[in-house]
N, C-alpha and C positions, 0 to 999 in steps of 0.2 A: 436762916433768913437774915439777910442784914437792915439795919435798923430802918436807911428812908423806907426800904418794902414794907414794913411792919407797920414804918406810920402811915404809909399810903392807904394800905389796907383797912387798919383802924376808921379812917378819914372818910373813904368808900361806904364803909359798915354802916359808920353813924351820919351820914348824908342821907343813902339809902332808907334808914329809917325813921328821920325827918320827914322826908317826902311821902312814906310810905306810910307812918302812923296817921293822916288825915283819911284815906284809901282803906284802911284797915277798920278805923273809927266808921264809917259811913257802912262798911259791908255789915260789919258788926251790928248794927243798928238798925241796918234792914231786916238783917236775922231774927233779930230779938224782935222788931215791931211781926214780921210776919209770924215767929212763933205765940208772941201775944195774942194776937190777935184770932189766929186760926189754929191754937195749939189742938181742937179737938179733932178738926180732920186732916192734920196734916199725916203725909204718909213718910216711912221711914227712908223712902230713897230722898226726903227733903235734906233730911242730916247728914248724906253722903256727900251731896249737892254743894252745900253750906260749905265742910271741910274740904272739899274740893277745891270751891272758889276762893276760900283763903290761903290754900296752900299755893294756889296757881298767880293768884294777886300776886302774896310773896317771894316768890320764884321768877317773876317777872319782872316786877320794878327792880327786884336786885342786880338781874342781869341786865337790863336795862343799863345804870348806875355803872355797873361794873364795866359793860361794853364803850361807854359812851366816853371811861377815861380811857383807854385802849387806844381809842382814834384821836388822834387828835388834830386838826387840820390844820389850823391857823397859829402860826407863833406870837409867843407875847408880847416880845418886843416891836416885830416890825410890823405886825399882822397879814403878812405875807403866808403864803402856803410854807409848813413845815417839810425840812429835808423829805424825812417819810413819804409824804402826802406827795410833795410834788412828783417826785421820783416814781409814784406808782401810777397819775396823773398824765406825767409826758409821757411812760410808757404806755399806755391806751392812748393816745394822742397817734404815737408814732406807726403804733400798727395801725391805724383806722387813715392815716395820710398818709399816700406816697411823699408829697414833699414835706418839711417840716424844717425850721432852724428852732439852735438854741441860740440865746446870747449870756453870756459872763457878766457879769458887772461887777468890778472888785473893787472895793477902797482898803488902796492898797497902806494907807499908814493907820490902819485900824488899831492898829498896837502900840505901836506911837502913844494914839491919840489914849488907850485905854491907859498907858502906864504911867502921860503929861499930865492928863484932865482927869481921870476915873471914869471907872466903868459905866456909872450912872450917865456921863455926857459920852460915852461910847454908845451906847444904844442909844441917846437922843439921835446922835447922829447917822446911825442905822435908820433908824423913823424916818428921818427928813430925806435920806437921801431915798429911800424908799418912795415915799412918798411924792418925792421932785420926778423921779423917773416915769412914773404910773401918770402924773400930770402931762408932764413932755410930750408920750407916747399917746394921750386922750386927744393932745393940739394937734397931733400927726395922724388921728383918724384912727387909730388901734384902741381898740378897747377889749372888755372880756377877755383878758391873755393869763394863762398862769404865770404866777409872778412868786420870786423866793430866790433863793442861792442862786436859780438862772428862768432865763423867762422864755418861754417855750412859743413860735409865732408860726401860722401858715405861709407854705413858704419856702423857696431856694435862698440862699443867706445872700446871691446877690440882690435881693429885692432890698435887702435889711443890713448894707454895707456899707450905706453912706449916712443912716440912720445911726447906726454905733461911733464912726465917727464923729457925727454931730456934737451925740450925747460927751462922749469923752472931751471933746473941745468947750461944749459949753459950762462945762461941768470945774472947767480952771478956774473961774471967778467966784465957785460957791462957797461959803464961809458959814456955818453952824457957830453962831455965837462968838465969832472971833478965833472958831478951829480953823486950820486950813485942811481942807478937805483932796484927797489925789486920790482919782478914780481912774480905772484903766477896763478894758474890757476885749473880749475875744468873743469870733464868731464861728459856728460850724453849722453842717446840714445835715439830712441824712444820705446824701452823696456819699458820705466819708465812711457812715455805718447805719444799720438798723440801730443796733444793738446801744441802748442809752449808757452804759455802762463807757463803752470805747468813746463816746460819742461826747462825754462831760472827760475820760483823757482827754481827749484831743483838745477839749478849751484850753484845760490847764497848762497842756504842752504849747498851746498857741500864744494863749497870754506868758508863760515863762518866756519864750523865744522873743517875743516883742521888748520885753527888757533888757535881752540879752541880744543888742540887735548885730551879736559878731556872727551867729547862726547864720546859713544857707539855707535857701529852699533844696529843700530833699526830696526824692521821688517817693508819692504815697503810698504807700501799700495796706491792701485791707488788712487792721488790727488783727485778726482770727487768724488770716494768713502769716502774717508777720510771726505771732505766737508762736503756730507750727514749725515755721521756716530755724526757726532759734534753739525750739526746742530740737529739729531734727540734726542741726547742725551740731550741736553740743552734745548726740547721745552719741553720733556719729564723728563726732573731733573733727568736721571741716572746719578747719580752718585756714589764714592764709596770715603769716608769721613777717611781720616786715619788721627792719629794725634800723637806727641812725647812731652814728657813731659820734661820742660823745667825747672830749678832747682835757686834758691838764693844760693851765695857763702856760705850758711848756710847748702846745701845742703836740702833745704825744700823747696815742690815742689809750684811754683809759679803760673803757666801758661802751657798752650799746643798748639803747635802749630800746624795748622791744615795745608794736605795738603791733594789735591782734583786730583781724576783721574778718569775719566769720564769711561761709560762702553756702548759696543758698544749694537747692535740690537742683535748680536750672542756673547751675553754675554764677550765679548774680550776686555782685558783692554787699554786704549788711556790714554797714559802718557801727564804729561802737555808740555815736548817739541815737544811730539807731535802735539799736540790739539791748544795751543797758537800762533802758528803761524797761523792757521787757522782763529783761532776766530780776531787776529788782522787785519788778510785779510779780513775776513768779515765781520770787523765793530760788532761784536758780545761782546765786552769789559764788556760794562755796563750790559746788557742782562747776560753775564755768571755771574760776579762778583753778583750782585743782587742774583740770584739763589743759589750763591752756600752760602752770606750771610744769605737766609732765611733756608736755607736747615743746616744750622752751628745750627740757632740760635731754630732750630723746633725739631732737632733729636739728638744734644750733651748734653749732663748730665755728670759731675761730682760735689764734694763738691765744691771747688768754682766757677767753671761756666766759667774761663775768659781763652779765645781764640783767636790765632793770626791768623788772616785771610792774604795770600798774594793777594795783588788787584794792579791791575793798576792805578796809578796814575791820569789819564785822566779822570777813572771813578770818583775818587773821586773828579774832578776836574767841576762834568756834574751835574744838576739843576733833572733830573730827578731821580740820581744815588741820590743822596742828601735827596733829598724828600722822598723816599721811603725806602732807611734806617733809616732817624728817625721815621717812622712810626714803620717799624718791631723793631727798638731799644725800643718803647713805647711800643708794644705789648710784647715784653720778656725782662722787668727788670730786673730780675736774672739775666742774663746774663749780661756780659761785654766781649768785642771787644775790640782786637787790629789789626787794618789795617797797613801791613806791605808795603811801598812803595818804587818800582828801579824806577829809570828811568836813562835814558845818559843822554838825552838831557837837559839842565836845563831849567826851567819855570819862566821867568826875572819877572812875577808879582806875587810877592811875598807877598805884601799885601795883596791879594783875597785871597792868597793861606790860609795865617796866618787867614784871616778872617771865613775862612772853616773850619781849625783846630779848632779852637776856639768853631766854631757852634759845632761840633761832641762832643769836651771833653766838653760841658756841659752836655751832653745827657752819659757820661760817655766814651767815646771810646780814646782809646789811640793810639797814633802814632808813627808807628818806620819807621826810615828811614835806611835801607838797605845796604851794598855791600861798607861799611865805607872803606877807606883804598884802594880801587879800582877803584872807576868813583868820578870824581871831584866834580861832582853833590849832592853826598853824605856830602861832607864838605863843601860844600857851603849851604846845607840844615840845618845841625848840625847849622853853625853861624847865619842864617839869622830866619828858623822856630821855632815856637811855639811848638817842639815838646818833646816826652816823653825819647823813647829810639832811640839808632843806635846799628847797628848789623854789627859787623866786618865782610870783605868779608870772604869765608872759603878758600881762598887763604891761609889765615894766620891760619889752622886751625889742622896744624900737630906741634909737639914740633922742629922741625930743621927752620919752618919760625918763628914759633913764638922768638927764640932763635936770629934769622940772622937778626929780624926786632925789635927787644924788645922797643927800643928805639922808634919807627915810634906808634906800640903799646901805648907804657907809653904816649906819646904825644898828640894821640886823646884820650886816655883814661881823662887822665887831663883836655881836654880843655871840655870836655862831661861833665864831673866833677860840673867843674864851672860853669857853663852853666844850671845845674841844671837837666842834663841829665844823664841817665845811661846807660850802656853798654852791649852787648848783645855777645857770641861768639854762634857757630853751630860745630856739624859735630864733638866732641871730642870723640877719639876711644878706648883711653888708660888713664892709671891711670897718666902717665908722663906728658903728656900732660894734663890732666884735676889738676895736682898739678901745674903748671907752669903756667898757667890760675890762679889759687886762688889766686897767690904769685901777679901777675900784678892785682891784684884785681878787675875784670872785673865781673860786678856783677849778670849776667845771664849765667849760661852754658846749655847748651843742644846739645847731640849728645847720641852715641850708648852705650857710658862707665857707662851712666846711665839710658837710657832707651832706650827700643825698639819703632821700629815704629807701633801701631796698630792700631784696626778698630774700628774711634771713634762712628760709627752710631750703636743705639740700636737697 
């Protein structure tokens, strides 16, 4: 047992018998005055009676004590319902209403503020912003709502759609002691799903999108379906294999980079920001990437053969994922692979990693690290891996950033340089930009100025 269990338990014991030793003391007492008093005719089922009612006293306030830390409703900081609680809350909510919304409410520099000010004025500031919203919503006639990580209302979200942007706009001029406070939020209904599980994705996928405001409206599909449709597609390798041909500042074509969009049971196509969030919810990473590597390496044909595959990092990171692409690497020689890898998060063991890379470019496969210029992980990869190429975010992939950032440009391009690496851009649409590109001398272009995207599967 580890030790906070040991000291909760302790804590529990001796509370329990605090409260209990007055309860004990009084039954006690009763005992003793009724044996006093009438010890000559009491009968022997008295004494049964007696050790009954103390064994049953003590048995009860324990569990009592014991039950009452188990539940726990209200959190301490914001005194809002706890994740737990609420969660089990909206789901009786959800089944007992056909309509229902939830809403998001995120402050999104909480981290910020915990790493600038301390944690202590990180939950003040939970408190207040708690507390400001619950006020807001009493001026607006809502009251009695469950409230915590997301607030649960009767209801289609259009009733509660102008209501969140309110809140979000008013919410620019609040200031907790001279924090600045930036809150954002998202709305869904049970339109979208019963199921509160899909129902709090779908916030988080809503609010990410809102940040990210390059996204498109997609067409919706029920989560449950979705799952299936992904999972059917990947036992069964639909897939539909496009690829765009990627060019030397020579303008002679190098490489193609493949991208992969799965196809449903009724022939309909599932994009990868669709389908990726899925797969990473269900653990499906290594499983897809493997598939769509053997499926690259069994049904593409060009003169030179070599293919950029986007993969997830983690797979390449897995012993099974490893093993079974050198096998399919040994079975199709012709071919050469390049595993294109993002990630945020950075991977502090970097010597396995380097020791991975290494195994792969024997076997011939080349490695590009990704989204340069955009996640720190990227330039921390570039100095520390063993690797081939990087590929500038397409952030930088119009002539007015490339022009506003030239400099940031010339700088990873340089240090890529030396390093012994080369450089990769995407996404060039016009001849302006693809001449401004040759001048910073970035040694891979690919986008629409030079070729289309097509259907690399024979």
């Amino acid at each position: 047992m580890l030790l906070p269990q040991t000291k909760e338990r302790e804590y529990r014991f001796k509370l329990a018998l605090r409260m209990g030793l007055p309860i004990f003391a009084l039954i006690l007492a009763l005992i003793f005055h009724t044996f006093i008093s009438n010890y000559t005719t009491l009968q022997a089922s008295f004494y049964v009676e007696a050790v009954l009612l103390l064994v049953v006293s003590i048995y009860f306030i324990f569990f009592l004590i014991y039950k009452g830390f188990d539940v726990k409703i209200t959190d301490s900081v914001t005194k809002t319902f706890t994740r737990e609680y609420l969660y089990e809350y909206l789901q009786k909510e959800i089944k007992q209403k056909k309509e229902y919304t939830l809403i998001l409410i995120s402050i999104d520099n909480l981290n910020d503020i915990n790493t600038l000010y301390g944690l202590k004025n990180g939950d003040k500031v939970l408190k207040f912003i708690a507390d400001w919203i619950i006020e807001y919503l009493k001026k607006e006639g809502i009251e009695n709502f469950p409230i915590g990580l997301i607030i649960g209302l009767d209801g289609l979200k259009e009733k509660y759609s102008t209501l969140l942007e309110l809140i979000c706009l008013k919410s620019n001029n609040i200031r907790v002691d001279d924090i600045e406070v930036k809150i954002s939020g998202a709305i869904t209904d049970t339109s979208y799903s019963k199921d509160l599980n899909y129902l709090i994705e779908n916030l988080f996928e809503l609010q990410y999108k809102k940040k990210n405001a390059k996204y498109k409206e997609e067409e919706i599909i029920n989560p449950n379906e979705l799952e299936l449709l992904v999972i059917d597609a990947i036992e069964n390798k639909k897939l539909l294999i496009m690829s765009q041909e990627v060019y030397d500042s020579n303008k002679q074509l190098a490489f193609k980079e493949c991208y992969i969009k799965l196809k449903s049971q009724n022939n309909k196509i599932i994009h990868p920001k669709t389908y990726l969030k899925v797969i990473n919810k269900l653990g499906l990473g290594v499983s897809f990437d493997l598939m769509v590597l053997e499926e690259v390496l069994k049904k593409c044909n060009y003169q030179k053969n070599i293919y950029a595959i986007n993969i997830l990092p983690a797979s390449l990171r897995n012993e099974k994922f490893l093993a079974k692409t050198k096998e399919l690497l040994k079975e199709y020689p012709d071919k050469h692979i390049m595993f294109v890898l993002s990630e945020i998060e950075y991977y502090s063991y970097t010597s396995r990693y380097n020791s991975i890379i290494k195994s792969l470019k024997k076997l011939g496969v080349s490695i590009v690290i990704d989204r340069l210029g955009s996640i720190h992980t990227s330039f921390l990869y570039l100095r520390e891996l063993d690797i081939d190429i990087v590929r500038f975010d397409t952030y930088y992939s119009n002539k007015d950033k490339l022009r506003t950032n030239r400099s940031i440009i010339d700088g990873f391009n340089l240090m890529a340089h030396e390093n012994g690496v080369k450089t990769w851009i995407k996404n060039i649409q016009d001849e302006e930009t693809y001449t401004l590109v040759k001048k910073i001398n970035i040694d891979y272009i690919e986008g629409k100025y030079l070729s289309e995207i097509q259907n690399t599967t024979n």
